[in-house]
C-alpha positions as CSV (number, residue, x, y, z in Angstrom):
1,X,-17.1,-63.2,-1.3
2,X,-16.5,-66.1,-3.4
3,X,-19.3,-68.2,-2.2
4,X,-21.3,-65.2,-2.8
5,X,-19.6,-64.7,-7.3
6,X,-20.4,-68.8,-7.2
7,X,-24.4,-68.1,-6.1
8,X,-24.6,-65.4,-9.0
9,X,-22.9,-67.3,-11.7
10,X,-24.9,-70.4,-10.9
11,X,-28.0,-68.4,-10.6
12,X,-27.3,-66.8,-14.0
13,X,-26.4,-70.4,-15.8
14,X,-29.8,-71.7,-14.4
15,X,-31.6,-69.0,-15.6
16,X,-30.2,-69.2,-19.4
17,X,-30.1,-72.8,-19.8
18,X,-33.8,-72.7,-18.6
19,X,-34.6,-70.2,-21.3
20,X,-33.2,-71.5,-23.7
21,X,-34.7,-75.0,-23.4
22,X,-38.0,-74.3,-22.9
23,X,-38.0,-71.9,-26.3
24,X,-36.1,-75.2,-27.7
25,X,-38.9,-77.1,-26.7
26,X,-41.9,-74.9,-27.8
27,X,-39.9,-74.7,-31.4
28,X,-39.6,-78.4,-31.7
29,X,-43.3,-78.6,-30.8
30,X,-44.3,-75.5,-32.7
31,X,-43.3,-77.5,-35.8
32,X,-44.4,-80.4,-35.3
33,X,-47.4,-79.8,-34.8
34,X,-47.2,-77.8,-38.3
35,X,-45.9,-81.2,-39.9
36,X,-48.7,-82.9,-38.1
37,X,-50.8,-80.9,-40.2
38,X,-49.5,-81.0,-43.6
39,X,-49.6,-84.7,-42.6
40,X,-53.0,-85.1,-42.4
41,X,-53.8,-83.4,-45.6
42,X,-51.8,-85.6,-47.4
43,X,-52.6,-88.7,-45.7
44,X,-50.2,-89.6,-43.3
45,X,-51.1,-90.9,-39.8
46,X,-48.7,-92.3,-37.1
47,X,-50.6,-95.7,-36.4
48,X,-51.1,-96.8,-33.0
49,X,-48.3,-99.1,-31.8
50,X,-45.8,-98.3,-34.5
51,X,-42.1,-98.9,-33.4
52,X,-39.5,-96.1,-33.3
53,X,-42.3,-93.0,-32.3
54,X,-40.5,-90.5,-30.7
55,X,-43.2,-88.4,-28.1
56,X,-43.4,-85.0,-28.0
57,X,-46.0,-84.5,-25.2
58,X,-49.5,-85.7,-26.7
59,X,-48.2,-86.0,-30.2
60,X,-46.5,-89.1,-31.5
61,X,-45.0,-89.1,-35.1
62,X,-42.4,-91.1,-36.5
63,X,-39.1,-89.1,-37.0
64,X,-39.0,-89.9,-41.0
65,X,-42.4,-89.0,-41.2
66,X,-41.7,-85.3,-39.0
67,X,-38.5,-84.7,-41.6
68,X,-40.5,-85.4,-44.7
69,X,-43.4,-82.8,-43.6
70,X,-40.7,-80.1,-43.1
71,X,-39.5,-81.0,-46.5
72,X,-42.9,-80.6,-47.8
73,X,-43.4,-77.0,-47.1
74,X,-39.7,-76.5,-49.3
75,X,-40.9,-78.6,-51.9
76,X,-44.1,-77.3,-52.5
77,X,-42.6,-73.7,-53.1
78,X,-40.5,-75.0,-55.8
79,X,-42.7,-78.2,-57.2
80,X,-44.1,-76.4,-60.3
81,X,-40.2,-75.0,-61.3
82,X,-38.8,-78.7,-61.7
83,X,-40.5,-81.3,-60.0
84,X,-38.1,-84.1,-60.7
85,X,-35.4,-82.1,-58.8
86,X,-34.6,-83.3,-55.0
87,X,-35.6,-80.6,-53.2
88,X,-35.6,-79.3,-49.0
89,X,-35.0,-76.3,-47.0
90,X,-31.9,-75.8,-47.8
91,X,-32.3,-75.8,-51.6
92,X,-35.3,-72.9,-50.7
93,X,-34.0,-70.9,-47.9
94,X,-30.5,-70.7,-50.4
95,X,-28.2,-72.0,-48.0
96,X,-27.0,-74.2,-51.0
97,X,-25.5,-73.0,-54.2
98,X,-26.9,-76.2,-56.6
99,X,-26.7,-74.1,-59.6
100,X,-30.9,-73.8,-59.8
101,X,-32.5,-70.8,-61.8
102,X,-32.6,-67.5,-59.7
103,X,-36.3,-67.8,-59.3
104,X,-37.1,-66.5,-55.9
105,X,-41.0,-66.8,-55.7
106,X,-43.3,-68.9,-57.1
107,X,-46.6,-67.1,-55.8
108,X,-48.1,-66.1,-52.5
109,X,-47.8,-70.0,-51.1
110,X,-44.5,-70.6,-51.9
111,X,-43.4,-67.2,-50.6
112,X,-45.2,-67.7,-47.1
113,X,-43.9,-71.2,-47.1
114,X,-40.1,-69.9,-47.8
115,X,-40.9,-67.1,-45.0
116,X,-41.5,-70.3,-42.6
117,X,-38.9,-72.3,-43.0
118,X,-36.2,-69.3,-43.2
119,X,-38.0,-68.2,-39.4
120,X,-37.4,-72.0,-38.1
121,X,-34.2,-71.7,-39.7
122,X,-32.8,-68.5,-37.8
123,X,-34.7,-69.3,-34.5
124,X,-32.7,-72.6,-34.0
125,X,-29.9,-70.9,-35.0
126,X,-30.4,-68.3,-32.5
127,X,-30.8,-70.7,-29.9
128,X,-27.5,-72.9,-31.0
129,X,-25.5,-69.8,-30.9
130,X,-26.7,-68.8,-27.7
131,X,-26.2,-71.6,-26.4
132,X,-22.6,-71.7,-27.3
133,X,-21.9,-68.5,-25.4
134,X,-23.8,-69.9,-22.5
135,X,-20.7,-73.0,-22.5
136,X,-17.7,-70.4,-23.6
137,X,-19.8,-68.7,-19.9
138,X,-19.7,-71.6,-18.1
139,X,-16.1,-72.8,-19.1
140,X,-14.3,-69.3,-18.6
141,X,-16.0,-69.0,-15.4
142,X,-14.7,-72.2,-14.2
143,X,-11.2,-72.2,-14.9
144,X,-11.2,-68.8,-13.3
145,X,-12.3,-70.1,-10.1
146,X,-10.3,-72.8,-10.4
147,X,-7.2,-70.6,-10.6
148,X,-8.6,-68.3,-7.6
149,X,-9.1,-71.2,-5.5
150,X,-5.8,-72.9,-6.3
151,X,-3.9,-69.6,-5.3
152,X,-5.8,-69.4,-2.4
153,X,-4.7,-73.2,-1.4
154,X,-1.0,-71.9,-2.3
155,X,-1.2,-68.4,-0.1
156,X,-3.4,-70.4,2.8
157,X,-2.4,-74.0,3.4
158,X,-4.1,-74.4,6.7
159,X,-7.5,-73.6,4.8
160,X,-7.0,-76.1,1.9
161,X,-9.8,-77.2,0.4
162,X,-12.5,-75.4,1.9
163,X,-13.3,-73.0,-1.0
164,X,-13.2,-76.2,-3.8
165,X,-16.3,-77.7,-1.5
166,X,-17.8,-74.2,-2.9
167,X,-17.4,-75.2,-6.0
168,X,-18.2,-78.3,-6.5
169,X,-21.9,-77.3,-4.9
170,X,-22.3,-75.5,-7.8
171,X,-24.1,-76.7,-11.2
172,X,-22.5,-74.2,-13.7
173,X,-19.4,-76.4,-14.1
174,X,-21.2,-79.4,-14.7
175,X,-21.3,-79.3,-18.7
176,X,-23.0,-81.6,-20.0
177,X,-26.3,-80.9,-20.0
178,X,-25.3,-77.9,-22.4
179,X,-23.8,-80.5,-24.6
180,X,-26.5,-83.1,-24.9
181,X,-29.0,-79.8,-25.7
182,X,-26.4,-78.9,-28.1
183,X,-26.2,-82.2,-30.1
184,X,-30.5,-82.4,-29.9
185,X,-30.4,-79.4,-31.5
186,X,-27.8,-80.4,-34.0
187,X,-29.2,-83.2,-34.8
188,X,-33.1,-81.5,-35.2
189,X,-31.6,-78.8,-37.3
190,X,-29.5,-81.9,-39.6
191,X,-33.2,-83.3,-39.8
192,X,-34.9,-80.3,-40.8
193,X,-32.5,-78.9,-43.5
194,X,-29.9,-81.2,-44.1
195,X,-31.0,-84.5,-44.9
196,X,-29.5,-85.9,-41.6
197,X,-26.2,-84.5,-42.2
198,X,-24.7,-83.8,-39.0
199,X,-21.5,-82.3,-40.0
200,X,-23.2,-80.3,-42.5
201,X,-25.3,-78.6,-40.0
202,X,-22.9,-77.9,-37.4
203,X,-21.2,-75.6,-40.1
204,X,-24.2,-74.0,-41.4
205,X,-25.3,-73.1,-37.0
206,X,-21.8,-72.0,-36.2
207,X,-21.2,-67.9,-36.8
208,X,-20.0,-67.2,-39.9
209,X,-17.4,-64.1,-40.4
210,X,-19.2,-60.8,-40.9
211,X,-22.7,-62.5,-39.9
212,X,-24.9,-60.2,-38.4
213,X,-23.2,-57.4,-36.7
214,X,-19.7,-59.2,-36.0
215,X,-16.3,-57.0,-36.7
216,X,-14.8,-58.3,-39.9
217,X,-13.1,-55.7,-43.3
218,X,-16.8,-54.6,-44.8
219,X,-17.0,-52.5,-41.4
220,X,-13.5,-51.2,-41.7
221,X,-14.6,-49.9,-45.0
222,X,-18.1,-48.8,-43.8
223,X,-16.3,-46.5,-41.3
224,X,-13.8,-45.1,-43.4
225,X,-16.6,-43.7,-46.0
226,X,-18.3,-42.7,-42.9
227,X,-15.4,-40.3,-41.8
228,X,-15.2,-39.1,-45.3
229,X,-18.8,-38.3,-44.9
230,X,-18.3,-36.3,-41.6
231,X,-15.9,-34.2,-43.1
232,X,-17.9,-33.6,-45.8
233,X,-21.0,-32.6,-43.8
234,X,-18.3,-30.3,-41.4
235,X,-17.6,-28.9,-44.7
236,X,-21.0,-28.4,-46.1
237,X,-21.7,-26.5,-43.0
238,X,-19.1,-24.5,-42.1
239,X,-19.1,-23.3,-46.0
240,X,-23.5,-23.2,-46.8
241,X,-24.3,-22.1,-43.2
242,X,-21.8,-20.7,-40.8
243,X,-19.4,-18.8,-43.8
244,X,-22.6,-17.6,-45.1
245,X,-23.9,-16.3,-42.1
246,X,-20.3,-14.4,-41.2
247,X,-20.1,-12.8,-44.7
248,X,-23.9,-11.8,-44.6
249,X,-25.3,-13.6,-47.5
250,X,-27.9,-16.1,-47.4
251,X,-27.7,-19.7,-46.7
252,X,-28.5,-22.6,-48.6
253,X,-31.5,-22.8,-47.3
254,X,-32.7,-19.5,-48.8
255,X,-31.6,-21.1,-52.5
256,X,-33.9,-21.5,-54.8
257,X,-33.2,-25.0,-55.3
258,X,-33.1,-26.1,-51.6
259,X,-36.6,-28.4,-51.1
260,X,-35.2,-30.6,-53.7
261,X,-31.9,-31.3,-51.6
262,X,-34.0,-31.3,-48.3
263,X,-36.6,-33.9,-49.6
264,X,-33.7,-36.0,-51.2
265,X,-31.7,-35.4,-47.4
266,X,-34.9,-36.8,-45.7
267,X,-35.1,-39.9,-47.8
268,X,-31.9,-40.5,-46.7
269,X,-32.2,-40.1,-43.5
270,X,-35.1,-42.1,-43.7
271,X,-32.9,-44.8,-45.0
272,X,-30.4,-44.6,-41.9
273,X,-33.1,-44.9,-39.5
274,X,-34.3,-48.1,-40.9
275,X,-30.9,-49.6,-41.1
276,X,-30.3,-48.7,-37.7
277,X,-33.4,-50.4,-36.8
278,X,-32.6,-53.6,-38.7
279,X,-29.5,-53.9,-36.7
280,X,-31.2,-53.4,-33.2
281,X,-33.8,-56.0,-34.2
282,X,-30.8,-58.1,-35.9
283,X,-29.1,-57.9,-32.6
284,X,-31.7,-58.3,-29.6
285,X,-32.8,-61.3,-32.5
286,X,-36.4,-59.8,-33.3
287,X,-37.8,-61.7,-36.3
288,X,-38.7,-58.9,-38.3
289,X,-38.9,-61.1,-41.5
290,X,-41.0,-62.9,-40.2
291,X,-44.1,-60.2,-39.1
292,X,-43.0,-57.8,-42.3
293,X,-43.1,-61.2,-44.5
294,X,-40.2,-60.5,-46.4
295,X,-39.1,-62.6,-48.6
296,X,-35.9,-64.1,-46.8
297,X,-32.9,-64.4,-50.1
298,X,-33.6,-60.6,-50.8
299,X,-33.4,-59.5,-46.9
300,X,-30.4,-56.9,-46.7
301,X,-28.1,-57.2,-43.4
302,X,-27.5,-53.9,-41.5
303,X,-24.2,-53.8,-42.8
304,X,-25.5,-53.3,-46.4
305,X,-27.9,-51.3,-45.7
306,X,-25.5,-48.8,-43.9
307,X,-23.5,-48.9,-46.8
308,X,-25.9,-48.0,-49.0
309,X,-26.9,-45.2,-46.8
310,X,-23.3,-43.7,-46.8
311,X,-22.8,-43.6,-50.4
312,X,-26.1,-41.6,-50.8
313,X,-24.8,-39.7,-48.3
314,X,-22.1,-38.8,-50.1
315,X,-23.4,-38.0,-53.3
316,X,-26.1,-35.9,-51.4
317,X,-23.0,-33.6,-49.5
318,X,-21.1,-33.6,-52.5
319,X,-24.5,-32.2,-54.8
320,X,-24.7,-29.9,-52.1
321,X,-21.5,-28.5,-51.6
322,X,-21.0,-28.4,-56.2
323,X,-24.7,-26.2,-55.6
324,X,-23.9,-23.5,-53.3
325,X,-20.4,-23.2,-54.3
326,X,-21.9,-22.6,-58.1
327,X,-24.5,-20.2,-56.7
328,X,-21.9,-18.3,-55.2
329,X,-19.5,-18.4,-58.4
330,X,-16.4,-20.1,-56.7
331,X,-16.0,-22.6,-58.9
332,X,-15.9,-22.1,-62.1
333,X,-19.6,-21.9,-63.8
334,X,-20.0,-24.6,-66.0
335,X,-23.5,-25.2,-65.5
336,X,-26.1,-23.5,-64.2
337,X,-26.7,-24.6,-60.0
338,X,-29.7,-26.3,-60.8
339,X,-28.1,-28.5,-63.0
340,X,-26.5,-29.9,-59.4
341,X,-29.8,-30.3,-58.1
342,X,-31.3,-32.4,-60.8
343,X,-27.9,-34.5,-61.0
344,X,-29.3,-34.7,-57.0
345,X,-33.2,-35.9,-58.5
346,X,-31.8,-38.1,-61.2
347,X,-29.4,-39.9,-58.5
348,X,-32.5,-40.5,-56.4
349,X,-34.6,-41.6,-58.6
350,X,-32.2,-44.3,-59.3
351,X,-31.5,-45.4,-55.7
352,X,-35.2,-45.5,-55.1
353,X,-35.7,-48.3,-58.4
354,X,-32.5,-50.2,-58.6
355,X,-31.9,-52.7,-57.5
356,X,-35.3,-53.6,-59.2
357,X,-35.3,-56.8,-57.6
358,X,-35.2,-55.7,-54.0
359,X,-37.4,-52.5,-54.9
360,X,-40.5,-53.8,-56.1
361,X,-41.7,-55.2,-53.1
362,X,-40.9,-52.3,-51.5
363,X,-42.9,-49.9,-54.2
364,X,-45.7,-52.7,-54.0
365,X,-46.3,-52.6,-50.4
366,X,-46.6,-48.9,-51.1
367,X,-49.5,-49.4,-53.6
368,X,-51.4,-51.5,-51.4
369,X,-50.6,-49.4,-49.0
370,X,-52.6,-46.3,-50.5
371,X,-54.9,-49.0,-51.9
372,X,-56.4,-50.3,-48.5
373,X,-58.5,-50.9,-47.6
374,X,-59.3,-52.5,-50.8
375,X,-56.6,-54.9,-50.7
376,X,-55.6,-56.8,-47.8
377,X,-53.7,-55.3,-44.8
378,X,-50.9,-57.2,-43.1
379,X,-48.3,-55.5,-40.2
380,X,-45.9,-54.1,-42.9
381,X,-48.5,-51.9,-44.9
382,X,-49.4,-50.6,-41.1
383,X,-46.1,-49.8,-40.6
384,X,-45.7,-48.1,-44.0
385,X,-48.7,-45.8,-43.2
386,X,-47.4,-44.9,-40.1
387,X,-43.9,-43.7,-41.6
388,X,-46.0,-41.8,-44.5
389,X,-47.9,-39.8,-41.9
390,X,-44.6,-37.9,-40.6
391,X,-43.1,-38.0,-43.9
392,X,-45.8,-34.8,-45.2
393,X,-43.5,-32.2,-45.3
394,X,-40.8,-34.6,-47.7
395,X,-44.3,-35.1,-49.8
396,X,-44.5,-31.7,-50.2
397,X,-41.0,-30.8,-51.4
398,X,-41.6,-33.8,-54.2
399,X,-44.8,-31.6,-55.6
400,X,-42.3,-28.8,-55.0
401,X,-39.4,-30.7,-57.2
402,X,-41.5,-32.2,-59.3
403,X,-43.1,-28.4,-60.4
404,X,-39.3,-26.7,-60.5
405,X,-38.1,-29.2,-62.7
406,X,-41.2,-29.0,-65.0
407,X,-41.2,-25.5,-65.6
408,X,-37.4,-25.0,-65.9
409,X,-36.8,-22.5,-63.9
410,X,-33.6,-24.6,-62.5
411,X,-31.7,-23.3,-65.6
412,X,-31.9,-20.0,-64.5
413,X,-29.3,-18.4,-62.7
414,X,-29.4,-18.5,-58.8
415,X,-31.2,-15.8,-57.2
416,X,-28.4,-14.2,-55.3
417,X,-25.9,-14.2,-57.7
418,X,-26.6,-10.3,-58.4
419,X,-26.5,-9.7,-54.4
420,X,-23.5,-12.1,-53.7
421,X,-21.2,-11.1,-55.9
């Protein structure tokens, strides 16, 4: 049984470390043969018999010459800003706070060049960090076996021994091939976006506290609005629907007012969807930057995005709840229930323009969205159409809102008021 865990460990480090050095290796070719490129439009040619040229299969480049391409494509995308400034990945991809003007783009070749560098960036990354695990694997795994055997020596004497011969057939426990890929990598990724500074890019690879979708305090406080907003939407139903129902008076969705919280819930829900997806391609490491070509310093993490989601989602049960208990006079009547509704539209509004920053790309992908095919069609604008073709129904409720609003009828009193009360 032991020889049998050993085989499936051992299988399962061969398999990984594989994997992960032959993506290594097609990354670290990948680029550069990029910087071969920008290389030979400006000039640069690795002469035959210089000294110190590493090879990377056919391609032979000297190492200073490989680090100053992959500085080129950072220091294109900010040469016009301040030219006389020293300038590399890190400076573009933000990983540095040098005090530089807030500037994010500077045009549609400094964007795609930032867009670049920030997916060599997070693929090395991914690969350190897997890599890690792959060691923390191997190392727990040993000393386990270690311990198993050595009871086993302790309970059976006469069979001392045998099991460690098991053992030390294996290749799992042998660790330094995991650390030699890990300083390469280290190294490459000090190259490439640190000037050579090792330390400094052993720190920027290692997990950071809340990075990605690790546990840290913003989570403790995205689930505690989240059970707020489960009670809330218990509430909102057992009050709008099932009391409603018992008592024999219409729901909310026979209000007057009800398209304009329905397109405003769909939005909504339209923004947890997309959160959720973020995280699932955040987590099984799909670059998603990368093939939407997002601009990477204005990229929100899941965990942003979900808490944006929840405080919409708040303000939409709470709108609700204000609505139908107006409409149904048990609260006092302060305003007429459509007021709550176009508190509802104002709110929306806002969340769907601020931050501006973030926002206009979005509303700019929508516009060359409707536009095309008169302007040019990448995977994002595809993957806005396709969302806007289930999204008909939420398009009609805004022609709905939009003509409620405009003709003022949501100052008049609710419809049932007469019946309800």
């Amino acid at each position: 049984a032991l020889k049998l865990e050993l085989e499936k460990v051992n299988t399962f480090y061969l398999q990984e470390f594989q994997d992960v050095s032959e993506r290594f290796d097609y990354l670290e070719q990948s680029v550069v043969d990029a910087a071969l490129a920008v290389q030979d439009g400006n000039g640069h040619n690795c002469a035959a018999g210089d000294d110190n040229v590493p090879s990377y299969g056919s391609t032979c480049i000297r190492s200073k010459n490989l680090r100053s391409s992959i500085m080129d494509w950072a220091a294109r995308a900010k040469k016009k800003r301040n030219p006389s400034r020293r300038v590399s990945v890190v400076h573009v991809l933000g990983l540095v706070d040098d005090g530089s003007e807030s500037e994010h783009e500077d045009g549609y070749e400094g964007h795609m060049e930032l867009k670049e560098a920030d997916s060599i960036r997070r693929s090395l990354v991914d690969l350190y960090r897997g890599l890690k695990l792959l060691s923390n694997y191997t190392v727990i795994n040993y000393t386990g076996f270690v311990k198993i055997i050595k009871k086993h020596d302790k309970m059976l004497p006469e069979f001392k021994g045998q099991l460690a011969i098991f053992l030390d057939e294996t290749v799992f426990h042998r660790n330094k091939p995991i650390e030699l890929l890990i300083n390469r990598m280290e190294k490459v990724y000090a190259d490439w976006f640190c000037f050579g500074n090792i330390r400094e890019a052993q720190s920027k690879m290692l997990p950071k506290q809340g990075d990605i979708l690790e546990m840290d305090w913003t989570q403790l406080r995205l689930g505690y609005r989240l059970g707020m907003a489960a009670i809330l939407t218990i509430w909102v139903c057992w009050d709008c629907v099932w009391g409603s129902v018992k008592d024999g008076n219409s729901t909310i969705g026979g209000r007057e007012a009800f398209p304009v919280f329905r397109m405003s819930g769909c939005l909504i829900l339209l923004h947890w969807f997309w959160g959720i997806s973020v995280g699932y391609w955040t987590r099984y490491r799909v670059n998603y930057i990368y093939l939407f070509e997002f601009n990477p310093r204005l990229v929100r993490t899941p965990i942003m995005i979900f808490n944006d989601a929840v405080d919409e989602t708040l303000v939409f049960l709470v709108l609700m709840l204000l609505y139908y208990k107006a409409g149904a006079h048990d609260i006092p009547n302060i305003a007429p229930p459509g007021f709550y509704a176009l508190l509802l539209l104002l709110y929306t509004l806002k969340r769907l323009i601020f931050p501006l920053e973030v926002k206009k790309h979005l509303w700019l992908a929508i516009k060359e969205t409707l536009f095309a095919p008169v302007t040019p069609v990448t995977f994002y604008h595809s993957y806005v159409g396709d969302v806007f073709t289930s999204m008909v129904k939420v398009f009609q409720d805004m022609v709905w809102t939009l003509c409620y609003f405009a003709s003022g009828d949501f100052l008049l009193p609710s419809e049932d008021d007469s019946s309800s009360r």
